[in-house]
Structures are given as structure tokens and as C-alpha cells.
N, CA and C atoms as an extended XYZ file, in Angstrom:
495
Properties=species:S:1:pos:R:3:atomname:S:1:resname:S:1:resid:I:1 pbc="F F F"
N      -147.588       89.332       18.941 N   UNK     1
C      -146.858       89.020       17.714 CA  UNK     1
C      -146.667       87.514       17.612 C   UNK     1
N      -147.002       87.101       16.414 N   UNK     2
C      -146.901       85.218       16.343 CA  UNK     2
C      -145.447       85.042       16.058 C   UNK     2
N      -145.120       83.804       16.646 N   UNK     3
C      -143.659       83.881       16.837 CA  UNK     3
C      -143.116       82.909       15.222 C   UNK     3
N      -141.999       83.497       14.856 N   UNK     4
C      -141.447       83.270       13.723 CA  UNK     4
C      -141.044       82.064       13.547 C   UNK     4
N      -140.710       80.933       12.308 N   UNK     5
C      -140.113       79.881       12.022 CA  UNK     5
C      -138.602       79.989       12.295 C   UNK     5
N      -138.140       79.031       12.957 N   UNK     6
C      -136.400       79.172       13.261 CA  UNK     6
C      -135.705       79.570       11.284 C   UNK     6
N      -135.047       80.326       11.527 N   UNK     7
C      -134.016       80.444       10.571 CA  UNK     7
C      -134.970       81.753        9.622 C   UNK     7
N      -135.795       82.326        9.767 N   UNK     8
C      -136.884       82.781        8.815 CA  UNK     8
C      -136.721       84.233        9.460 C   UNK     8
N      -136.560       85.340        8.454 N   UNK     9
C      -136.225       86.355        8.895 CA  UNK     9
C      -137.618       87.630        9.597 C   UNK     9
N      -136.904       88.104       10.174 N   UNK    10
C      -138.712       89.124       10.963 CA  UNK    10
C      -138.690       90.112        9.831 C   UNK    10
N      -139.900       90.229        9.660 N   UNK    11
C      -140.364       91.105        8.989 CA  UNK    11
C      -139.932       92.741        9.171 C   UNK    11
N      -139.304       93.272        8.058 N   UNK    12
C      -138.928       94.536        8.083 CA  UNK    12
C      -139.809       95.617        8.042 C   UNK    12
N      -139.764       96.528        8.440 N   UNK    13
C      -140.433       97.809        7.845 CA  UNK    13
C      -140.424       98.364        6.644 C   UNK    13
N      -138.876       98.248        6.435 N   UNK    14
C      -138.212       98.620        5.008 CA  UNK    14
C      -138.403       97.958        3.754 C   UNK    14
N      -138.705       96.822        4.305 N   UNK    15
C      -138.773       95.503        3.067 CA  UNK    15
C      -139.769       94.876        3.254 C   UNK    15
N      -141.092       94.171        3.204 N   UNK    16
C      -142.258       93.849        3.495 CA  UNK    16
C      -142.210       92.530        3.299 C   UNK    16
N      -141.006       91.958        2.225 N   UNK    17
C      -141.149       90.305        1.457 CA  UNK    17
C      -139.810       89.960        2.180 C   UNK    17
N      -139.508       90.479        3.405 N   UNK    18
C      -138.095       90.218        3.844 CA  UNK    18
C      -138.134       88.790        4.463 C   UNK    18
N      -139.610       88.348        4.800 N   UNK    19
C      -139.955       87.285        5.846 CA  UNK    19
C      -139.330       85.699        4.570 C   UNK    19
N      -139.926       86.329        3.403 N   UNK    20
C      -139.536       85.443        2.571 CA  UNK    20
C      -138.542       84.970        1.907 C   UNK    20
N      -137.941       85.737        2.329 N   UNK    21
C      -136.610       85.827        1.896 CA  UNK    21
C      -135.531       84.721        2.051 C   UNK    21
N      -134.596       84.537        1.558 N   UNK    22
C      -133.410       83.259        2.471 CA  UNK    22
C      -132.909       84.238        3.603 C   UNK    22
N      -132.235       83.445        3.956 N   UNK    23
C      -131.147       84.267        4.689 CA  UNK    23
C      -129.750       84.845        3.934 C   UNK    23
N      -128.893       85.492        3.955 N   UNK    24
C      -127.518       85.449        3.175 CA  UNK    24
C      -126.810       84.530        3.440 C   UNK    24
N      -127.211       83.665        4.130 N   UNK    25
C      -125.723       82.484        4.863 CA  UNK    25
C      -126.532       81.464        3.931 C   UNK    25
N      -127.303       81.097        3.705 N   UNK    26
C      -128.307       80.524        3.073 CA  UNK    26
C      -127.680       80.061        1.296 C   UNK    26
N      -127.134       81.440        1.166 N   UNK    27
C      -127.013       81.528       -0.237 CA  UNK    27
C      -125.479       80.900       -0.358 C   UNK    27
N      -124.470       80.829        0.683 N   UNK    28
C      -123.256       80.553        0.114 CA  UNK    28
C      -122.786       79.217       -0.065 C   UNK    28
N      -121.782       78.826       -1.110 N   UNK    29
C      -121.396       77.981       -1.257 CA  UNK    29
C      -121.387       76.440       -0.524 C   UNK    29
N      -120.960       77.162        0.550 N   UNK    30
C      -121.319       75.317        1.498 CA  UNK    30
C      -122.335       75.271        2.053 C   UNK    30
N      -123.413       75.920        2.215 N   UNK    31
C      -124.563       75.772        2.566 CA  UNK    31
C      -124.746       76.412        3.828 C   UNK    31
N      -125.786       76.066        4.831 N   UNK    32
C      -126.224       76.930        5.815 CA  UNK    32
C      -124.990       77.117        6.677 C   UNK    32
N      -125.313       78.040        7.014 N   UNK    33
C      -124.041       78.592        8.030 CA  UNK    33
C      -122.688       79.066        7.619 C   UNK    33
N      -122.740       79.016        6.181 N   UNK    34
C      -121.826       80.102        5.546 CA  UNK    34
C      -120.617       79.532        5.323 C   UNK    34
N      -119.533       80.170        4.843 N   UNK    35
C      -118.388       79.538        3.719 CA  UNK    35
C      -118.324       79.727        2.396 C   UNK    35
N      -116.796       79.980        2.254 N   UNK    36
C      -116.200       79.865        0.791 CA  UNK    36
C      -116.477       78.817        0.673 C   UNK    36
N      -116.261       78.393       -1.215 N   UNK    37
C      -116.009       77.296       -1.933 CA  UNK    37
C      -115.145       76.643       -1.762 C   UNK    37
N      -113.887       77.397       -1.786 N   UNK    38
C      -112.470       76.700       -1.189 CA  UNK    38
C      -113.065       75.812        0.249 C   UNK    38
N      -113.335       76.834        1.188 N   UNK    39
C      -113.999       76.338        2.236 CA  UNK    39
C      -114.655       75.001        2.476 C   UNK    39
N      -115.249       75.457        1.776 N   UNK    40
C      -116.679       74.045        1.647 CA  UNK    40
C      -115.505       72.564        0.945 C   UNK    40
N      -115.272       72.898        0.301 N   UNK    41
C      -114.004       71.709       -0.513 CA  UNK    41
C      -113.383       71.333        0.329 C   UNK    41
N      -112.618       72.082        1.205 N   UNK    42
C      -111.725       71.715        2.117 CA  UNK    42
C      -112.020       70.522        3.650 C   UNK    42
N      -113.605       71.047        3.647 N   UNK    43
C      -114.102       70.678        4.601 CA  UNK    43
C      -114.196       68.970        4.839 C   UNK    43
N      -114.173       68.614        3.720 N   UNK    44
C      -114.496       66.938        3.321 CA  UNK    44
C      -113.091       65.950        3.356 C   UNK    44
N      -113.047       65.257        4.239 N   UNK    45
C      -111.511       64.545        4.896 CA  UNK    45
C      -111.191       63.485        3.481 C   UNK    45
N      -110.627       63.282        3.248 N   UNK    46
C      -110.064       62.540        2.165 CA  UNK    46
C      -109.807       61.009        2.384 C   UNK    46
N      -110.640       60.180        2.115 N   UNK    47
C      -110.427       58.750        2.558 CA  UNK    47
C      -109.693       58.039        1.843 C   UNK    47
N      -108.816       57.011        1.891 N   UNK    48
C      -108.168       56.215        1.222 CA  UNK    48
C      -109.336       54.827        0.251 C   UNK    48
N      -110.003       54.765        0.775 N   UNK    49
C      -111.336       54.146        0.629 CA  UNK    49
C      -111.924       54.709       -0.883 C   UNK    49
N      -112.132       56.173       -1.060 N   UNK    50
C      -111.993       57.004       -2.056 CA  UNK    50
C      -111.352       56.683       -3.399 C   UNK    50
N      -112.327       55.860       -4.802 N   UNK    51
C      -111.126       55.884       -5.961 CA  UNK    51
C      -110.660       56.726       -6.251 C   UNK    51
N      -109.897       57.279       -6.950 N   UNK    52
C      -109.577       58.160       -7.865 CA  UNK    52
C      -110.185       58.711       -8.717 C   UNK    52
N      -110.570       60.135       -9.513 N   UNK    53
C      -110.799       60.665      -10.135 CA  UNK    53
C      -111.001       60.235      -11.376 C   UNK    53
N      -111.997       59.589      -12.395 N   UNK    54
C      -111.497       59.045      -13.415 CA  UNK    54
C      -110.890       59.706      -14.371 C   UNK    54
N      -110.550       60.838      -14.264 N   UNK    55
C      -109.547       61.583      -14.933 CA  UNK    55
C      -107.768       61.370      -14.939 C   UNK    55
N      -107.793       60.789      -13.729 N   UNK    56
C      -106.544       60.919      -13.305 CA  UNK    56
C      -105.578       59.825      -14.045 C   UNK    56
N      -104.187       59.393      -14.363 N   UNK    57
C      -103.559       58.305      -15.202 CA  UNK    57
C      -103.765       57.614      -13.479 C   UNK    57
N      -104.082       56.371      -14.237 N   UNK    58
C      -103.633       54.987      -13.755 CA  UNK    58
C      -102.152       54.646      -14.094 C   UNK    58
N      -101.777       53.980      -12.737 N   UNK    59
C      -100.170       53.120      -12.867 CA  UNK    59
C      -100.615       51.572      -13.483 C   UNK    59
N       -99.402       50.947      -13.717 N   UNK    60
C       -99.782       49.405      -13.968 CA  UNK    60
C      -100.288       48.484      -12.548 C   UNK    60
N      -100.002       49.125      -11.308 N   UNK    61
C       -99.942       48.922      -10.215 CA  UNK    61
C      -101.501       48.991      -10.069 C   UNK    61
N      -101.590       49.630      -10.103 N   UNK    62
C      -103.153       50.275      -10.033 CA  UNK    62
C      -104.556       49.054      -11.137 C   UNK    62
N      -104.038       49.352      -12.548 N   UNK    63
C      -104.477       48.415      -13.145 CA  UNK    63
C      -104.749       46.934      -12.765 C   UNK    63
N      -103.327       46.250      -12.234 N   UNK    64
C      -103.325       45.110      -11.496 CA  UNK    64
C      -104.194       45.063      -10.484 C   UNK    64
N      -104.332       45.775       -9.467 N   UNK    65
C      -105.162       46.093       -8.068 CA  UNK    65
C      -106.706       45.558       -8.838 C   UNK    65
N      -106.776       46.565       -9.865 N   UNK    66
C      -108.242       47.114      -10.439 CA  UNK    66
C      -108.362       45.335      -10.745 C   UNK    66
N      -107.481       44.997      -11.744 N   UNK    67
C      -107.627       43.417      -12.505 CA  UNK    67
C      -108.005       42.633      -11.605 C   UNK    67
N      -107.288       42.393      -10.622 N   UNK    68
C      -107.434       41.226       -9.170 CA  UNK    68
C      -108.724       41.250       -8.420 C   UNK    68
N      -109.065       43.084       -8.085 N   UNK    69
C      -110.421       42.759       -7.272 CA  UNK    69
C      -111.596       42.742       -8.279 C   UNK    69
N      -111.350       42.994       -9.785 N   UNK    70
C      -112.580       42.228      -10.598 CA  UNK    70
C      -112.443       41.168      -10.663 C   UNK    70
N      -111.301       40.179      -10.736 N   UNK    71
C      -111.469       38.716      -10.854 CA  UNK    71
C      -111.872       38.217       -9.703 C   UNK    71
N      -111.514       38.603       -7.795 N   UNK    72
C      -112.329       38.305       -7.090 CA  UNK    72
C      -113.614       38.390       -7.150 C   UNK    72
N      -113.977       39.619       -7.408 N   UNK    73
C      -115.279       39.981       -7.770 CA  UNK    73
C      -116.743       38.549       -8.412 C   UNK    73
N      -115.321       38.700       -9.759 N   UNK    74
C      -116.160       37.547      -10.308 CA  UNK    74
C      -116.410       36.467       -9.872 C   UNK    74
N      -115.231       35.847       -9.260 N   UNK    75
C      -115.600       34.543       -8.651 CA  UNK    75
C      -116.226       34.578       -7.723 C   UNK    75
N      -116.544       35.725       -7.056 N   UNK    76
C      -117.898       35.744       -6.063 CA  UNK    76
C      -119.317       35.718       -7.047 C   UNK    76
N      -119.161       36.059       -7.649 N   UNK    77
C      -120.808       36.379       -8.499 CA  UNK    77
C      -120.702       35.168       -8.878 C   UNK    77
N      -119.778       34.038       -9.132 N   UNK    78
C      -119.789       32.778      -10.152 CA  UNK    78
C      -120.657       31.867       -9.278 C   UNK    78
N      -119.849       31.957       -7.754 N   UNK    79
C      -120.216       31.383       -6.548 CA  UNK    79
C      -121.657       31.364       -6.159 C   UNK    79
N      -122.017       32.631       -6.067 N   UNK    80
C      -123.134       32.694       -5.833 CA  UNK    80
C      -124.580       32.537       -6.823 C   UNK    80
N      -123.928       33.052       -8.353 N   UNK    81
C      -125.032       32.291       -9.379 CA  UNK    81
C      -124.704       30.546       -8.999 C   UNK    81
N      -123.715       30.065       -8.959 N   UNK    82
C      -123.694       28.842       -8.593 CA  UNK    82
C      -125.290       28.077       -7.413 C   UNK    82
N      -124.818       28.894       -6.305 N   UNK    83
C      -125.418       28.511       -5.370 CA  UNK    83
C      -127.062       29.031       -5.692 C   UNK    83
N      -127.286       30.102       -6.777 N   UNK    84
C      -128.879       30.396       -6.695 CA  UNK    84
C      -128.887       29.491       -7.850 C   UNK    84
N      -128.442       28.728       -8.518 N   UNK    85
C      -128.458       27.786       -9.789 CA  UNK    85
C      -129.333       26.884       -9.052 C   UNK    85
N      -128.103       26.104       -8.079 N   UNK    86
C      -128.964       25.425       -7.352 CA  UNK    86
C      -130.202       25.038       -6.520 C   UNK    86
N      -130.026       26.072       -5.912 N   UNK    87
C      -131.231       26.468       -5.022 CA  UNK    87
C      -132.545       26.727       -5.923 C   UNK    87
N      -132.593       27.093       -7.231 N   UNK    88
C      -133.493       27.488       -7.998 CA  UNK    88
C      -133.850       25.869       -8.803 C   UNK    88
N      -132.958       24.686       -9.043 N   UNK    89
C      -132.917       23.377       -9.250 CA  UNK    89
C      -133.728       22.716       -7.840 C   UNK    89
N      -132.982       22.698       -6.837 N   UNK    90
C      -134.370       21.970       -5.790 CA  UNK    90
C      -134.965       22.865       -5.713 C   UNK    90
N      -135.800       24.188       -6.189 N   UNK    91
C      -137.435       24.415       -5.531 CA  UNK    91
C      -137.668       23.828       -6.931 C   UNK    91
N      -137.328       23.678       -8.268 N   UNK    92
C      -138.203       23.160       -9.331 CA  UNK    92
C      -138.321       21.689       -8.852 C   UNK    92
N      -137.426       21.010       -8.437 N   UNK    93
C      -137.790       19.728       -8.446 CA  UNK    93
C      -138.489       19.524       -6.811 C   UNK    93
N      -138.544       20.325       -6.075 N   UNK    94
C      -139.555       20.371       -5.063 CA  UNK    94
C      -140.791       20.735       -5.385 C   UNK    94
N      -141.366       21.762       -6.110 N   UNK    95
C      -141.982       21.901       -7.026 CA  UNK    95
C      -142.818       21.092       -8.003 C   UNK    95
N      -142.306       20.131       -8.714 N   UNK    96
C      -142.423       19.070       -9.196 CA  UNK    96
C      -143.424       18.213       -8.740 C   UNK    96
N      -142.488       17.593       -7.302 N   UNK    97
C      -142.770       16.401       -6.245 CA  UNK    97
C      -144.539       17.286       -5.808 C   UNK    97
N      -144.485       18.521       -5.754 N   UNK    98
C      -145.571       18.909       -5.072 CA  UNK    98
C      -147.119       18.949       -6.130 C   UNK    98
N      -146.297       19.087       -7.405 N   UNK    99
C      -147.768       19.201       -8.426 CA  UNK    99
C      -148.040       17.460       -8.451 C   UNK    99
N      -146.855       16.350       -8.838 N   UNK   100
C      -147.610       15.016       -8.469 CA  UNK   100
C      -148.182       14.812       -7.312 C   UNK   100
N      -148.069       15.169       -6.571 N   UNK   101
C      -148.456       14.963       -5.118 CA  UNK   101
C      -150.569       15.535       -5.072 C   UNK   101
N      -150.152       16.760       -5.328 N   UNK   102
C      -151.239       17.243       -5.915 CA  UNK   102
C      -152.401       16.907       -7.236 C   UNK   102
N      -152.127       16.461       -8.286 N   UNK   103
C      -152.348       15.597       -9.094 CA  UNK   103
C      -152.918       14.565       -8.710 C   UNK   103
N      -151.780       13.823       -7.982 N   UNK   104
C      -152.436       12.324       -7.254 CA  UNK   104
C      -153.874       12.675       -6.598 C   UNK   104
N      -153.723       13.270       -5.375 N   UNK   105
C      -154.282       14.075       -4.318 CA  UNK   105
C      -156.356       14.361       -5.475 C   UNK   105
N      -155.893       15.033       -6.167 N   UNK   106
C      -156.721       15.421       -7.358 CA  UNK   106
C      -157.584       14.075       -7.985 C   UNK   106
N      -156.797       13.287       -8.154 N   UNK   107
C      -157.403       11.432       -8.734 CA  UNK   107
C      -158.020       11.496       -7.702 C   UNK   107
N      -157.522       11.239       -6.692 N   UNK   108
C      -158.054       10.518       -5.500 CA  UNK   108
C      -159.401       11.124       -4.808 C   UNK   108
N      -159.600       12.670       -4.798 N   UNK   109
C      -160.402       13.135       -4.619 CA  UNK   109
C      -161.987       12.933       -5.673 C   UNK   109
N      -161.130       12.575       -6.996 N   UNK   110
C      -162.269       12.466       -8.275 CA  UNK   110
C      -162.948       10.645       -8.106 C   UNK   110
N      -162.023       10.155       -7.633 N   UNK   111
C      -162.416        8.837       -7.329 CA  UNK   111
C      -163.445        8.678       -5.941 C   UNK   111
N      -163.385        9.413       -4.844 N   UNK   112
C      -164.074        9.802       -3.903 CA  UNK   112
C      -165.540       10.058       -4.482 C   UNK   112
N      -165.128       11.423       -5.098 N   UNK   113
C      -166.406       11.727       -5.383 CA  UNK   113
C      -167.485       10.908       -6.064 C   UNK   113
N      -166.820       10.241       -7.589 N   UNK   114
C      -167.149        9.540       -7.943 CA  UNK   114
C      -168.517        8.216       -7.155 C   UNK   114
N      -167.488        7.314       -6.002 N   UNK   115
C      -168.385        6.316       -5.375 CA  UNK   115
C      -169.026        7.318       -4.402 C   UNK   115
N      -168.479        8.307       -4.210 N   UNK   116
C      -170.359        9.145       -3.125 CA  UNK   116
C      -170.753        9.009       -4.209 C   UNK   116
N      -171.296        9.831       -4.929 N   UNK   117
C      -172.496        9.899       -6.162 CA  UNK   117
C      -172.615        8.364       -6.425 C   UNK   117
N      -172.368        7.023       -6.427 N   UNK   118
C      -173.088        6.076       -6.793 CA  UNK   118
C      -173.453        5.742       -5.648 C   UNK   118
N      -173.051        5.880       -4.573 N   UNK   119
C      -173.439        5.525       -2.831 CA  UNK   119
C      -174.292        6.220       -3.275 C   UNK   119
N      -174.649        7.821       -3.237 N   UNK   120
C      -175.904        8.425       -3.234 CA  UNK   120
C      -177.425        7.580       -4.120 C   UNK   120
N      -176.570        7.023       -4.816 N   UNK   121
C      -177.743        6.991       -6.430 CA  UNK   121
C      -178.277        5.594       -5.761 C   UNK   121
N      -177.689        4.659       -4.964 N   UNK   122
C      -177.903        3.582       -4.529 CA  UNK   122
C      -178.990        3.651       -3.044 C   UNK   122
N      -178.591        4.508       -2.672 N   UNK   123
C      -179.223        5.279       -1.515 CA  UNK   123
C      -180.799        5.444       -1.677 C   UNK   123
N      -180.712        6.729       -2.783 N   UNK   124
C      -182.195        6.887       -3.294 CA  UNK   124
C      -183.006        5.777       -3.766 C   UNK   124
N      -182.094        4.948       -4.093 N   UNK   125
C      -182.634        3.427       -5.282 CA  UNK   125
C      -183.345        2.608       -3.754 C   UNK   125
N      -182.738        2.574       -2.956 N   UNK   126
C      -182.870        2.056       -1.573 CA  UNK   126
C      -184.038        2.688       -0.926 C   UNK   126
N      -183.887        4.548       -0.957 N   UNK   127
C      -185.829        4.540       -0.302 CA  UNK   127
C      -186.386        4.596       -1.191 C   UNK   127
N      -186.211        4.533       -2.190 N   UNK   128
C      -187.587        4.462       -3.296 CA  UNK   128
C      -187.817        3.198       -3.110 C   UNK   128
N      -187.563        1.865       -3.014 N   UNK   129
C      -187.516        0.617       -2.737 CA  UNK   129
C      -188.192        0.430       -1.257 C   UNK   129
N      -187.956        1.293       -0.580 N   UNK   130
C      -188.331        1.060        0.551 CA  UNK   130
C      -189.611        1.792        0.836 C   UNK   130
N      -189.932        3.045       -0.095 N   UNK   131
C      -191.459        3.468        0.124 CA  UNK   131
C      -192.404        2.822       -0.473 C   UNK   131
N      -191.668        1.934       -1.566 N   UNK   132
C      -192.389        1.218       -2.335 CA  UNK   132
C      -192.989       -0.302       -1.274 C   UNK   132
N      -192.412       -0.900       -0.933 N   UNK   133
C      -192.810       -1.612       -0.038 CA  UNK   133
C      -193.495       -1.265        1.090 C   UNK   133
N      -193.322        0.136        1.434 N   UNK   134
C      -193.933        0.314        2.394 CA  UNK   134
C      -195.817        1.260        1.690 C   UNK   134
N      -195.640        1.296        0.585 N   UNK   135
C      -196.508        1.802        0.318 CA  UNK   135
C      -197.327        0.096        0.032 C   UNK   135
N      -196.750       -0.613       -0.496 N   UNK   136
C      -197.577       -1.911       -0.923 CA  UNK   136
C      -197.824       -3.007        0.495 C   UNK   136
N      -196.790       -2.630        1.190 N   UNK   137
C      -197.484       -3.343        2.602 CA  UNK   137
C      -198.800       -2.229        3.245 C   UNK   137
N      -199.131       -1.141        3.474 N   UNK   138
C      -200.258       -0.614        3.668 CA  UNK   138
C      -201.112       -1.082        2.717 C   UNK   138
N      -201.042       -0.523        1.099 N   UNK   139
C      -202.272       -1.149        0.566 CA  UNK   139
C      -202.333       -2.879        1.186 C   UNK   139
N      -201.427       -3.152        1.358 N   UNK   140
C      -202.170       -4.837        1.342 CA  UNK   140
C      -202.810       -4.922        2.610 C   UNK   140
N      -202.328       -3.822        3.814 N   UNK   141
C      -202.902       -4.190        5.203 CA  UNK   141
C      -204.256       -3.472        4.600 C   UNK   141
N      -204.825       -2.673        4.061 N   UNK   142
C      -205.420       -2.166        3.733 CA  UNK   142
C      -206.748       -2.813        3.094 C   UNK   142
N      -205.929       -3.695        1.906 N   UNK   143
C      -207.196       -4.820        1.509 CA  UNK   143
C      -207.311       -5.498        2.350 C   UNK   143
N      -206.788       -5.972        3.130 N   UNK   144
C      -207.097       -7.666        4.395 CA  UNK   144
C      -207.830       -6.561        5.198 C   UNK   144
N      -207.680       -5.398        5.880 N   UNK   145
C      -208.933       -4.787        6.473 CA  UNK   145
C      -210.279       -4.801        5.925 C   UNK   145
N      -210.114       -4.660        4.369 N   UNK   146
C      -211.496       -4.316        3.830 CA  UNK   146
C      -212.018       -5.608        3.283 C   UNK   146
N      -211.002       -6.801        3.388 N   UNK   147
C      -211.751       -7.794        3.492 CA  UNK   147
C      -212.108       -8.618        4.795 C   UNK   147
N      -211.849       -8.381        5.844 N   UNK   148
C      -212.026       -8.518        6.877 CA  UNK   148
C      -213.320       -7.956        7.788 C   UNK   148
N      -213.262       -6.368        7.087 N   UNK   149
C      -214.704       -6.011        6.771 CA  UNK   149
C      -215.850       -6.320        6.445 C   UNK   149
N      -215.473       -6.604        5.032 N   UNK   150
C      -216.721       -7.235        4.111 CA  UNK   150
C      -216.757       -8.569        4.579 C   UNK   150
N      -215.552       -9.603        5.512 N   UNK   151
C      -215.963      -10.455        5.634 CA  UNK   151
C      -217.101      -10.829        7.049 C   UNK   151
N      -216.679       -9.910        7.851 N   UNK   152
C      -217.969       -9.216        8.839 CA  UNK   152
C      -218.544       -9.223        8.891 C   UNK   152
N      -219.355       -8.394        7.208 N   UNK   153
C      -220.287       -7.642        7.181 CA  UNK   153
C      -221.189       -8.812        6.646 C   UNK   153
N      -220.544       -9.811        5.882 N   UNK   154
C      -221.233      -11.321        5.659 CA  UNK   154
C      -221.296      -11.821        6.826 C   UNK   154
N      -220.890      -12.119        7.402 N   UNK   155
C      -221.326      -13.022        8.730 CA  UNK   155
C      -222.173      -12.437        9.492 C   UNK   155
N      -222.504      -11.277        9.900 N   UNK   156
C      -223.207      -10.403       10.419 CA  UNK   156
C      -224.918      -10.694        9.839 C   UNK   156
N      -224.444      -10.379        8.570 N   UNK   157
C      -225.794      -10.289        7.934 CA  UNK   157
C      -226.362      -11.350        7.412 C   UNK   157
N      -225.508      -12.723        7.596 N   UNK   158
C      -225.816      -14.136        7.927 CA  UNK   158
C      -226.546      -14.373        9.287 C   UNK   158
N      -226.315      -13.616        9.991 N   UNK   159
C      -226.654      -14.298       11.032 CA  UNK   159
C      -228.234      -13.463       11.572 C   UNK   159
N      -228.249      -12.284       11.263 N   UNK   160
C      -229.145      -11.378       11.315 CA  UNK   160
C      -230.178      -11.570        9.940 C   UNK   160
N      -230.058      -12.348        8.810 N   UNK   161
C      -231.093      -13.311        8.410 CA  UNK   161
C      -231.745      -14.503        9.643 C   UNK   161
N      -230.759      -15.191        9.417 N   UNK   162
C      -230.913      -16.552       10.062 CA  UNK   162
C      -231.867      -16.030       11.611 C   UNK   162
N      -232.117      -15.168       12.194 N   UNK   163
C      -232.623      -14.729       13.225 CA  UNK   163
C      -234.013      -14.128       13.022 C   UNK   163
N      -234.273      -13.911       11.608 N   UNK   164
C      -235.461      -13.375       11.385 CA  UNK   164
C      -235.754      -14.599       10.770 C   UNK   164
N      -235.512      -15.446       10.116 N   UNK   165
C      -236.348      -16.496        9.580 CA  UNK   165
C      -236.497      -17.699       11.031 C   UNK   165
């Protein structure tokens, strides 16, 4: 037999939906484990802490009490919007200090960028300048070879006349 849920009744012979059932203690007034209403009412200790009923007459005594701890009241809430007044005044003007800061920060970065990109542009201007020379110093070593050549190739063939005549 599988064993039952605590508080959950065993199944009858007589009754088949008995498992489903509440219990009768279930059903009364103060809840599990049974009791009158009176009961159940009674059960709850009475604190001084506890307002009153708003049904009940107020004294002038009472009123006064009520008057005094709303005006404390208030001057706590005054106090403390006071103090989030403030506190909400320096993060704006902390706030503030942080978007110039940032801003600045922002120039300064655009000014950066700025002289890289003409450093860069000066850069390229610089090896193009510099392949250029280096392309016109080869051609020129280039012609003084091929006239150095051809000037060779005259003396050579000066002299290789001059040997047959």
C-alpha cells in the first residue's frame, strides 16, 4: 500500500472520493486543528501597539496623540525630502562636472585624431617621395650603367679596329 500524504484521509470502502476530501477540522473556523469562532477570536492577544477600530469615537486626547505623531511624521518626511533635495543637487552638479569633463575629453580626442590623419597624410607624402627618389636614383644608376656600357663598347671596338688596320 503507497503511503498517504500527512493530513490526507485513507481511502474508505464506503466512500471512494474520501482521499479527497478535507478533513472536518479543516473546515472550522480557526483553521487546522479545529475551533469555534469565538475561539479563534479569542485566540489573538490584544496589543496596545494595535489602533483602534475605525469605528470606534475618538477622545480629544486621542485626536491630539493622532495630530502630534502626524506633525512628527511630517517633519521627518520634510527632513528627509530635504536631504534627497540635496543629494539629488550634488549628483546633478556632479553630473555636470562629468559631461564637461567628458566633452573636453571628446575635443581633445577630435584634435588627436585630427594631427594622426595629417601625420598619416604626411607620412604617405614622405614614401611616395621617397620611392620616387628611389625609383629615379635606379633609373639614373641605370643610365650611367648603360652608358658605361656603350661607353665600353666604344673603346672596345676602337681598339679592335685599330688592331686590324
Amino acid at each position: 500500500a503507497a503511503a498517504a500524504a500527512p493530513g490526507a484521509r485513507r481511502r474508505s470502502l464506503l466512500n471512494p472520493f474520501a482521499a479527497c476530501m478535507p478533513e472536518p477540522s479543516m473546515l472550522a473556523v480557526g483553521g487546522p486543528g479545529g475551533g469555534g469562532a469565538a475561539e479563534g477570536v479569542g485566540r489573538v492577544p490584544r496589543r496596545e501597539s494595535m489602533e483602534r477600530a475605525p469605528y470606534a469615537p475618538r477622545t480629544p486626547e486621542a485626536w491630539a496623540a493622532e495630530a502630534a505623531r502626524l506633525r512628527v511624521e511630517r517633519e521627518r518626511l520634510q527632513a528627509e525630502e530635504a536631504r534627497l533635495a540635496e543629494g539629488l543637487e550634488s549628483a546633478r552638479e556632479a553630473e555636470a562636472k562629468e559631461v564637461e569633463r567628458l566633452d573636453a575629453l571628446a575635443r581633445e580626442v577630435g584634435q588627436v585624431d585630427a594631427e594622426i590623419s595629417k601625420l598619416r597624410g604626411e607620412l604617405e607624402q614622405a614614401r611616395v617621395q621617397q620611392s620616387e627618389r628611389a625609383l629615379s636614383a635606379t633609373a639614373c644608376s641605370l643610365a650611367r650603367d648603360r652608358i658605361m656600357c656603350c661607353a665600353l663598347y666604344v673603346i672596345q671596338s676602337d681598339r679592335l679596329t685599330k688592331q686590324e688596320v
